[in-house]
N, C-alpha and C positions, 0 to 999 in steps of 0.2 A: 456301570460296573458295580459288582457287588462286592461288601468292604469282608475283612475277616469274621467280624461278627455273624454275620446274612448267612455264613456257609454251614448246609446242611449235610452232612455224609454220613455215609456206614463204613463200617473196618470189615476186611476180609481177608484173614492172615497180612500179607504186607500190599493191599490192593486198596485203594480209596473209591468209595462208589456214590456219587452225589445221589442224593435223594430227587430225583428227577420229577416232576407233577403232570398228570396225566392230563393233557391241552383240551380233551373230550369229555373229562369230568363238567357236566353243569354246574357244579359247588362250585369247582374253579374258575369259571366263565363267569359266574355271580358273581363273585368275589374280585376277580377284573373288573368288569363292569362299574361295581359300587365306586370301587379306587378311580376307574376315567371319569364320573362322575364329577369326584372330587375336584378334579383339575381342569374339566371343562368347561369354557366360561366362568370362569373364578377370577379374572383377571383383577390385579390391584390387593388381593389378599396375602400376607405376608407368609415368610414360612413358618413363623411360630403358628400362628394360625391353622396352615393347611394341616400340620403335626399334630395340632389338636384338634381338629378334626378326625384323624386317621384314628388318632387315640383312642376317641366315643366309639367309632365303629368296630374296631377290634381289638382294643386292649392293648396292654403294653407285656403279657407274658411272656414265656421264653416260647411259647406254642405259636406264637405268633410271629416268628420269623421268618415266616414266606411271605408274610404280605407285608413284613418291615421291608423285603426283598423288593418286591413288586413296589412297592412306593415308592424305593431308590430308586429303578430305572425312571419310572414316570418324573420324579423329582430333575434326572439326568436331563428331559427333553424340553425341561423349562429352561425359561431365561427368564431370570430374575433383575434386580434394578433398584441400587440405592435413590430414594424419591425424599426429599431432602430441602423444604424453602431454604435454607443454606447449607454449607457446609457443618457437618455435624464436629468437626474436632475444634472451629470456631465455637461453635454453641458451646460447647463443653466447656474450651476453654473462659468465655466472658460468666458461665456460671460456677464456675470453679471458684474464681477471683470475686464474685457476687457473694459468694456463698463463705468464705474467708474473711472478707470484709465485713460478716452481719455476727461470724464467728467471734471478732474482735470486738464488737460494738456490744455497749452495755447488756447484759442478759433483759428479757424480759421475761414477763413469768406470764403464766394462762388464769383461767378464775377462779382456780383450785388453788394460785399461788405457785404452782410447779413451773420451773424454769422450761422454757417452750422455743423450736426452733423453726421460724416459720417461711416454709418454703415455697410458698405461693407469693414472697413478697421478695425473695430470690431473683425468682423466673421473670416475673417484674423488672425489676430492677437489669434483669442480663439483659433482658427485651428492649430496654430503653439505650444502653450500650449501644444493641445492633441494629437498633432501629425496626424492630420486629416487633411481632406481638405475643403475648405469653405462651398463648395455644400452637405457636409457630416455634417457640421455642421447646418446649415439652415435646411437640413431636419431631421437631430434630435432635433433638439428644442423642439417642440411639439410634437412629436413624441407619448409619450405617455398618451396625450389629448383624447378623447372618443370619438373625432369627427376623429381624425388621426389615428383609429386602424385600420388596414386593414384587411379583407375579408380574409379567406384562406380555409373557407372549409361552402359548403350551402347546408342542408338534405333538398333534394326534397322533392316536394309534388305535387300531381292531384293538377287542380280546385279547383274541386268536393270537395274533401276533408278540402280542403283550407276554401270556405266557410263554411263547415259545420263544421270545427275547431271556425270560425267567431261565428255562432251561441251560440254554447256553453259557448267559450270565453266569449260573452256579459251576459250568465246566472250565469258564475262566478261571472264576474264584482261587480251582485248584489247581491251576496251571500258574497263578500267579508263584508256587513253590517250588517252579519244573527249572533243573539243571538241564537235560536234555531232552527232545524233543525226538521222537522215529515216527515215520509218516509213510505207511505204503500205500503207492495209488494204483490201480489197474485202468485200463481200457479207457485211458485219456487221452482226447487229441495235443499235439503238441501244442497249439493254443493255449491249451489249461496250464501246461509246465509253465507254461511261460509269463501266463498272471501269477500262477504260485512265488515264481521267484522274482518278478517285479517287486509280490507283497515282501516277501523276504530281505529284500535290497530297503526298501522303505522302512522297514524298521531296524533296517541296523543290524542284523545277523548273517550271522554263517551259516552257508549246508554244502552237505556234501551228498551228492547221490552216486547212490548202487543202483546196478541194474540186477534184478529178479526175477525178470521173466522176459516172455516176448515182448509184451508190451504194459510192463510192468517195474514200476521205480522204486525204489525207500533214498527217503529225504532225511538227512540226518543232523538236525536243526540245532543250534546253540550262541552265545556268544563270543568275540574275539578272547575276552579273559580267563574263558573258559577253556581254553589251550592251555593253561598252566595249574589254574583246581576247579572243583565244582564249586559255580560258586549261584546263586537265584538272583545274579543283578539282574538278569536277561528276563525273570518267570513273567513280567510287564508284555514287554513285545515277542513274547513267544505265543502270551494268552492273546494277543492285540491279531495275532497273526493267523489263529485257530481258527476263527469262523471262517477263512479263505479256505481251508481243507473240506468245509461242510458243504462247500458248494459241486465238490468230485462226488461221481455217483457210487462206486466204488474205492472205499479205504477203509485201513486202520491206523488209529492214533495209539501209540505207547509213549507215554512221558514219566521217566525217571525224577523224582521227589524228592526233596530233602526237607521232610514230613516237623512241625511242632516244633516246641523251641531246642528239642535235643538233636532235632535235624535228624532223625528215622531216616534211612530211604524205603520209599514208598514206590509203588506204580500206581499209572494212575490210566485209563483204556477206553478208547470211543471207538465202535464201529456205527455205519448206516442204521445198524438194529437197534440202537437208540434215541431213534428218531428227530436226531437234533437237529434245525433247520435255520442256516446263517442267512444273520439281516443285510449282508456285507450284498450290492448289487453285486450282479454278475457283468463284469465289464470285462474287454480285453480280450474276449473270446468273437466277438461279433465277425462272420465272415459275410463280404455282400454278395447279393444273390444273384451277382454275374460270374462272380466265381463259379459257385456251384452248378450253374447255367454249362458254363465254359466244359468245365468236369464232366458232366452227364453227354452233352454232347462227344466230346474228344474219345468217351469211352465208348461211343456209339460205332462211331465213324473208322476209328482206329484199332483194330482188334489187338494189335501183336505190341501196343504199347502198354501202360499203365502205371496211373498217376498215381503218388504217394503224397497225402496233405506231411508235409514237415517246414523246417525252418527254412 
């Protein structure tokens, strides 16, 4: 997920439009690429590291927020690993009490005469405490700092995928401010309703559905607290809930905003035509193919009947 920083939008009177990147751009495939690079086979490299790497490659400017973007995701599919010959808040603690004890003890001075405080005789000294060796101590220190975790295991991904994880990520971002959620779906079998509001039951919300056509719904998404004001405790699992809509062939998304820190309300608007494609599997739709078997026949044989797929 992408944090407030990462999000890139435009204003259109009271409409928010993520800056969306074109998945077929080569620049942007390069630019994916370089970043899987980065993290593939890299194992045992810490994240200050991987960061400073990222850095050399494209800079730390504010132009560089797409692929501050795209490194968050990639960063998302590590799993990192405090690596540690002991525990680091012991290390700490026997160099603290090292380092206080040389504090108290007579100064000594350097060959300039200047009063000098020497910290390789510290590390020593906490080392003989724990029974460790200096080099064992200096690298647990820190050890379990979030810049010092190291790499141990990176779920691949395509490009391809990469970006269009991008895309989506940015349409969270802005759903992370959504009081309410409207969702109309056309020409879905009941199967789909019924993964939609499994995902919905899963995270903890409310809906209520209109009917709008023949075979057509609006899904009117929000949370319980939300029965008494608008409030964005919910913008979390409403965004958590979005990519399950991307997997309908036909919809549209309208989500109500309570935009900055003065709380604007905003819209915010996804159909098909912006080609956003959820990483979410398609489960829960799966029908077997004795069913269908069963179906084709019965409509063969039976003329004056006819079957309707429902609950």
């Amino acid at each position: 997920m992408l944090t407030g920083k990462m999000l890139a939008v435009r204003y259109a009177r009271d409409r928010i439009i993520p800056r969306y990147i074109d998945i077929n751009n080569p620049l942007w495939r390069e630019i994916a690429e370089r970043l899987l690079m980065l993290f593939r086979g890299h194992e045992g490299k810490t994240r200050g590291e991987l960061e400073e790497e990222r850095s050399e490659l494209f800079g730390e400017g504010p132009s560089q927020i797409v692929h501050q973007g795209l490194a968050k995701l990639l960063e998302d599919r590590c799993e990192f690993e405090v690596i540690s010959g002991h525990p680091p808040e012991e290390v700490r603690a026997a160099v603290f009490r090292a380092a206080a004890r040389h504090r108290l003890a007579p100064p000594a001075a350097d060959t300039l005469g200047e009063m000098c405080f020497d910290r390789d005789a510290v590390l020593r000294e906490a080392a003989r405490e724990l029974n460790l060796t200096p080099e064992v101590v200096e690298q647990s220190l820190f050890a379990d700092l979030k810049s010092e975790q190291r790499l141990i295991h990176f779920k691949d991904i395509s490009a391809e995928h990469l970006l269009q994880r991008y895309n989506v990520a940015l349409a969270q971002a802005v759903l992370y401010r959504c009081t309410r959620l409207h969702v109309t779906i056309r020409n879905e079998p009941p199967s789909r309703y019924r993964q939609l509001l499994r995902r919905l039951k899963f995270h903890r919300l409310i809906c209520e559905m209109e009917r709008v056509g023949e075979n057509s719904w609006r899904l009117h998404v929000d949370g319980p607290l939300s029965l008494f004001s608008a409030t964005q405790k919910y913008g979390l699992q409403l965004a958590l809930f979005f990519p399950a809509v991307l997997l309908c062939r036909d919809f549209e998304v309208r989500a109500e905003l309570s935009w900055g820190p003065q709380r604007k309300p905003k819209i915010f608007e996804v159909t098909p035509k912006d080609g956003l494609v959820s990483h979410y599997a398609d489960t829960g739709t799966y029908l077997p193919p004795e069913l269908g078997l069963f179906v084709e026949l019965f409509r063969k044989r039976v003329a004056d009947w006819d079957i309707i797929e429902a609950t």
